[in-house]
N, C-alpha and C positions, 0 to 999 in steps of 0.2 A: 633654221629647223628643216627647211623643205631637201635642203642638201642632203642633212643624215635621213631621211627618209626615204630617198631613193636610195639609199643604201641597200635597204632592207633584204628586199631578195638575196642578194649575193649572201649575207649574214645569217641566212635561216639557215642556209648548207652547212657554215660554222658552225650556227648553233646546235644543229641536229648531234656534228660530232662531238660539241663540248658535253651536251646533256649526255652522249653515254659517257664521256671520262670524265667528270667532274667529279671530287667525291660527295658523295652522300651527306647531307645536313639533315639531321628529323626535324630538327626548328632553327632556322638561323634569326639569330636576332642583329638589332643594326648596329652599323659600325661604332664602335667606340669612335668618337674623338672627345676631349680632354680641353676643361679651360680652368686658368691660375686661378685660387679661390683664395693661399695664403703663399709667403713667400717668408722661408728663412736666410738673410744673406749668412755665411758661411763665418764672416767678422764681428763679434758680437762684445760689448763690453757685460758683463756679468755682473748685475747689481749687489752694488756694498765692495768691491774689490776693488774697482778699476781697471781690472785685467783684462787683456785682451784674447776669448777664446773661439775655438773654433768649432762651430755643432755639425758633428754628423749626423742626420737620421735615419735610423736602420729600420725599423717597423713603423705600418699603419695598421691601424684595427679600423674595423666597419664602426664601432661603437666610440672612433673619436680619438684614443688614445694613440699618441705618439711619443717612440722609444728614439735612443738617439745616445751620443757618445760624444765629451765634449772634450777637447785638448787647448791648453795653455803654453801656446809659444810654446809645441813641443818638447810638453813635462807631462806629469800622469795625465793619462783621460779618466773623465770622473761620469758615470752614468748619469742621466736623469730621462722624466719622461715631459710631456707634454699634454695635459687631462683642461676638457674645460678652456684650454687658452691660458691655463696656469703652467709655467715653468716650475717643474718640482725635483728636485737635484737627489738623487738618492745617497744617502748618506752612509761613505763604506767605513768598515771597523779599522778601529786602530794595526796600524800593522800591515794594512791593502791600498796601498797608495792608488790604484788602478782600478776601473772596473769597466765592463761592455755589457750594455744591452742588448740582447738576441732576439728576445722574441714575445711578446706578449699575445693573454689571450682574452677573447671577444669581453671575458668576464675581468679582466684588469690585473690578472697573475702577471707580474712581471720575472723573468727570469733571466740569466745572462752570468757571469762568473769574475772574480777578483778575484789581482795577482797580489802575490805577499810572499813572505816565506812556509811554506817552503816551495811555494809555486801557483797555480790557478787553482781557485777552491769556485764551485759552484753557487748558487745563490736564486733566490726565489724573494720577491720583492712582495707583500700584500697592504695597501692601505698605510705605507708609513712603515710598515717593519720588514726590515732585513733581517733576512736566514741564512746563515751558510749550512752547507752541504759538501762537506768533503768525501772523497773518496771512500767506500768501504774498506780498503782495507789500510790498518795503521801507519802498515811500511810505505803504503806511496798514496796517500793522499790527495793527489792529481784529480781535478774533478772541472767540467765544465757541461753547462747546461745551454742545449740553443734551440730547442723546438718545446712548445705546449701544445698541446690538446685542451679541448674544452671539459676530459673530464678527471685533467689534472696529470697526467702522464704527460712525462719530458723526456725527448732523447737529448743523449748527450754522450758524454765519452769520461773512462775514468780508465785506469792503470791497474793491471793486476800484477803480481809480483813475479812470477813464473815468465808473465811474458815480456817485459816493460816497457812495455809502450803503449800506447792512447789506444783503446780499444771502444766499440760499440757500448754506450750502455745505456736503461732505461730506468726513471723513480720516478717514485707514485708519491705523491703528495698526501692522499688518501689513508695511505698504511707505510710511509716512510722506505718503504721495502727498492732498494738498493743493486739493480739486478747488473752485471758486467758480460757480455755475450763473446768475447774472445775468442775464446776454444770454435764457437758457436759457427763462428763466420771464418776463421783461422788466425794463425799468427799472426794479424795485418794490422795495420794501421787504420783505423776507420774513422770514417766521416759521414755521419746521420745527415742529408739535407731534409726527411720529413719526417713525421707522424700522424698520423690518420685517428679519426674519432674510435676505433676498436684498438689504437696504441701500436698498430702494424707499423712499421717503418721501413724506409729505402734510405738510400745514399751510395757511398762509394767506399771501394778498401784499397788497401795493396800492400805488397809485401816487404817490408821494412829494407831500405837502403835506398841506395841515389838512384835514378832512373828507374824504379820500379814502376811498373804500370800500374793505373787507376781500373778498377773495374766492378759493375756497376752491381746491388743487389737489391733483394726485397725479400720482406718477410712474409712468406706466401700464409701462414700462419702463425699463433702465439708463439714466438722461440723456434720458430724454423725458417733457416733465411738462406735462401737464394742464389745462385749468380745470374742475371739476366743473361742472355743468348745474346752476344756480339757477331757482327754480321762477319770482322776481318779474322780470324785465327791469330789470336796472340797479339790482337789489337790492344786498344784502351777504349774506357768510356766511363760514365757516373749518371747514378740517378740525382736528378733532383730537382723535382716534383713527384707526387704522389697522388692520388685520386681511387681510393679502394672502392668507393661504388661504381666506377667503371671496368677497376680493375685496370686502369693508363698511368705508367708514369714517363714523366719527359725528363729529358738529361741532352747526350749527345754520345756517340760511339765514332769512332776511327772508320774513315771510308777505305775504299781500294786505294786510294791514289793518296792516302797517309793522312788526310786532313780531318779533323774532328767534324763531324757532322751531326744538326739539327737533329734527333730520333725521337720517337714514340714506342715505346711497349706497349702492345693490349696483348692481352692473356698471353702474357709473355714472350708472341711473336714481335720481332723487330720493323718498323721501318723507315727508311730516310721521311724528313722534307726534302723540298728545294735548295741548294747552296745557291749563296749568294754570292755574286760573281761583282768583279774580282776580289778575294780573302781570303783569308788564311787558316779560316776554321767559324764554326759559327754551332749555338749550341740553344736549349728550352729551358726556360726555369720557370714559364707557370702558366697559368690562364687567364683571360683578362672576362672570358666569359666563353659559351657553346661554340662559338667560333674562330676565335681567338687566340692566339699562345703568343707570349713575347718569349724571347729570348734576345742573345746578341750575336754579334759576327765581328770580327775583325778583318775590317775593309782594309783592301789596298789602294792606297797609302795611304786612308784617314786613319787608322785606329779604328779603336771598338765602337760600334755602335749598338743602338738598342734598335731592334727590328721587330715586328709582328706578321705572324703567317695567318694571314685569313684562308679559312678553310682548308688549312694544310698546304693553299699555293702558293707563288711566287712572294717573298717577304716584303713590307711595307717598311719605308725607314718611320721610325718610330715620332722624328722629328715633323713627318707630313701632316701629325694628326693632335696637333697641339698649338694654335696662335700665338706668338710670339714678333713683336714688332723692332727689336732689335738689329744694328747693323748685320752684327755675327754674332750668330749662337750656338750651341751643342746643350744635349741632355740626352738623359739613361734613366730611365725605370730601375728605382731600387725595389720596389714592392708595389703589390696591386691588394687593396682591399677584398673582401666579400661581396662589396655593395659597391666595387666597380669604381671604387676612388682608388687616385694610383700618387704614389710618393716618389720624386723624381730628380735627381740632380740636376744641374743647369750652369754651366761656363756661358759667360759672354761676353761683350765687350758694349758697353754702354754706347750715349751719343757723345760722351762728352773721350772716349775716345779708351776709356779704362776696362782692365780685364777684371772681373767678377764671379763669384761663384754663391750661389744660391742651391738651397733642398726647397723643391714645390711643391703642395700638397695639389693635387688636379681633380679636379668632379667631372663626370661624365657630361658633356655637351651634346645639345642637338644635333643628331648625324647631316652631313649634307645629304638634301632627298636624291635620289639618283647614284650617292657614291658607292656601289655594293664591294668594292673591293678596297676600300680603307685608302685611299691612295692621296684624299685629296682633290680630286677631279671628278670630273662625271663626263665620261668619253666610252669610246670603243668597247673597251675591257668588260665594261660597265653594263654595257647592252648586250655581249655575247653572256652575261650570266643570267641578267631579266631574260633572255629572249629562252636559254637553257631550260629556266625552272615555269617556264606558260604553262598555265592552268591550275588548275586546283593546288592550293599555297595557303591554305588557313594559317595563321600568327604565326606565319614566316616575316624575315626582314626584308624578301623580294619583293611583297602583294606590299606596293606604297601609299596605295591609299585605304587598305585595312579592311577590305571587301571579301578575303578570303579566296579571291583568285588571282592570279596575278595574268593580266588583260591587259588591252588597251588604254584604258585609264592608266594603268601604270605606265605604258609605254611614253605616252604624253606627258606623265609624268617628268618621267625620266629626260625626256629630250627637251622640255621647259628647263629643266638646269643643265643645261649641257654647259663642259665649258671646254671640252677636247682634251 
């Protein structure tokens, strides 16, 4: 300890420059890290069959419920959810060998779409009853549903006939009412990734054919949508996430130097995170909470990985902030609850020397005290942010002992877990 404290001097000069460029937090709260509470292996026998299948799962809700998509030796996938600790299979109509769960909401709406003839028909799951939803219009009944709201608005996409191809669209459960936005956004292809509690929504489009670029919109209000501001000229990008009480949504857009990059809109100005070095592109799909955002990158030469940028700086591999005692392992954030539990992939290779794949449900674990930048450690990095935000820090995650200043006590704090 007495080491890192003669440090200090030299670090207040740091400090002084980080406190003016560090960005702004109004309330930072503490790092997520993440421990296994359930564990589904990916191999699963299905009782009463003896088949061998394989569960993906694509949503978590705060209220328990998990969605998921289950394949047989590569034959239909058949939806079901997870309520309770009960496995509940949703049961598709004659005629829809397939179906996928997309998205459920806090209140147990399941939604997601089955294929059949003469194509994907949309579907809305409640308490044991299946609904289809096809397309409004007769001649192309193409319909699929991937986002809920809590107050019953689904985006999704359906086919108008004029234009034929998968267009924007939004239903209300409420009043049935069927709405297709094509003309709206253009002849494009679209792809909703959200919906917000007022039924606004973001995602991405582009113009039908091969190589067409992705680019990114929002619906600034009811029926009027958008293109976000891309920072390259005739770049690409996509929203997806949304956050209409901020007015932020995260995605990724095309940097100078051609590579898809980490971004943020607030009121519709653009701008980078961090790239993570070395990769080939890296992008946002949500929040984990006030300071937090995952997304991924596709590292060179591992592949993708799941990363998180605390306070918008330098990204944390995802893998730092999650116990794990296996030889070799890898995992990715498929979804982050409300309430801060996160649902997760998981490859590994056992002790006994075999490769495995697991989905993990994760609860939020007690942060290490000292670690302000998610990394794992409590070192350097660590101290130039306590030493940044001294002084007045009410129900911040820097004040560690919860004093409302962040002082000496925290400092001690903090250099009591040091671990470099």
């Amino acid at each position: 300890m007495s080491s890192s404290v003669r440090t200090l001097p030299g670090l207040l000069v740091a400090a002084i420059i980080v406190a003016v460029a560090w960005p702004a937090v109004a309330v930072a709260q503490p790092c997520h890290r993440w421990r296994i509470v359930e564990e589904y292996p990916v191999g699963l026998c299905l009782p009463l069959t003896g088949q061998h299948w394989s569960r993906r799962l694509t949503v978590l809700t705060a209220a328990g419920d998990i969605g998921g998509t289950q394949d047989c030796l590569g034959g239909p996938s058949r939806p079901f959810i997870i309520r309770n600790g009960e496995f509940i299979p949703i049961e598709l109509p004659p005629g829809s060998p397939s179906g996928t769960v997309t998205d459920i909401s806090e209140s147990g709406i399941v939604v997601g779409w089955v294929t059949g003839d003469p194509g994907s028909t949309a579907f809305y799951w409640i308490d044991g009853e299946l609904t289809l939803v096809p397309g409004p219009y007769p001649d192309t009944p193409y319909s699929l549903f991937e986002y809920i709201n809590e107050a019953g608005q689904i985006a999704g996409r359906a086919i108008e006939p004029e234009l034929g191809v998968p267009s924007l669209a939004r239903y209300d459960l409420a009043t049935g009412a069927f709405d297709v936005y094509g003309p709206a956004v253009g002849p494009y292809v679209s792809h909703p990734k959200a919906i917000e509690p007022s039924g606004r929504m973001a995602g991405a489009f582009r113009i039908p054919g091969a190589g067409a670029p992705h680019r990114p919109f929002v619906e600034t209000q009811h029926e009027v949508f958008v293109p976000l501001e891309l920072p390259v000229p005739g770049g690409e990008g996509e929203a997806r996430a949304f956050d209409e009480a901020s007015n932020t949504i995260l995605g990724a857009a095309d940097g100078p130097d051609g590579r898809a990059r980490a971004s943020i809109w607030r009121d519709g100005t653009h701008s980078f995170l961090p790239m993570p070095e070395p990769s080939n592109w890296s992008r946002l799909d949500g929040w984990i909470d006030e300071r937090q955002l995952y997304g991924a990158a596709w590292m060179v030469p591992e592949g993708v990985r799941t990363l998180v940028w605390v306070d918008e700086g330098v990204p944390v591999d995802f893998r730092e902030m999650i116990e794990v005692d296996y030889p070799w392992w890898d995992a990715w954030i498929i979804d982050v609850a409300p309430d801060g539990r996160a649902l997760a992939s998981m490859e590994y290779r056992d002790f006994a020397g075999e490769y495995r794949y697991s989905t993990l449900v994760l609860e939020p674990a007690a942060p290490r005290p000292g670690d302000l930048d998610c990394d794992g450690l409590v070192d350097f990095s660590d101290l130039l942010r306590l030493i940044a935000r001294w002084g007045p820090c009410d129900g911040c995650g820097y004040d560690l002992d919860g004093d409302g200043t962040v002082s000496h006590s925290d400092l001690w704090t903090l250099l009591g877990h040091w671990s470099g």
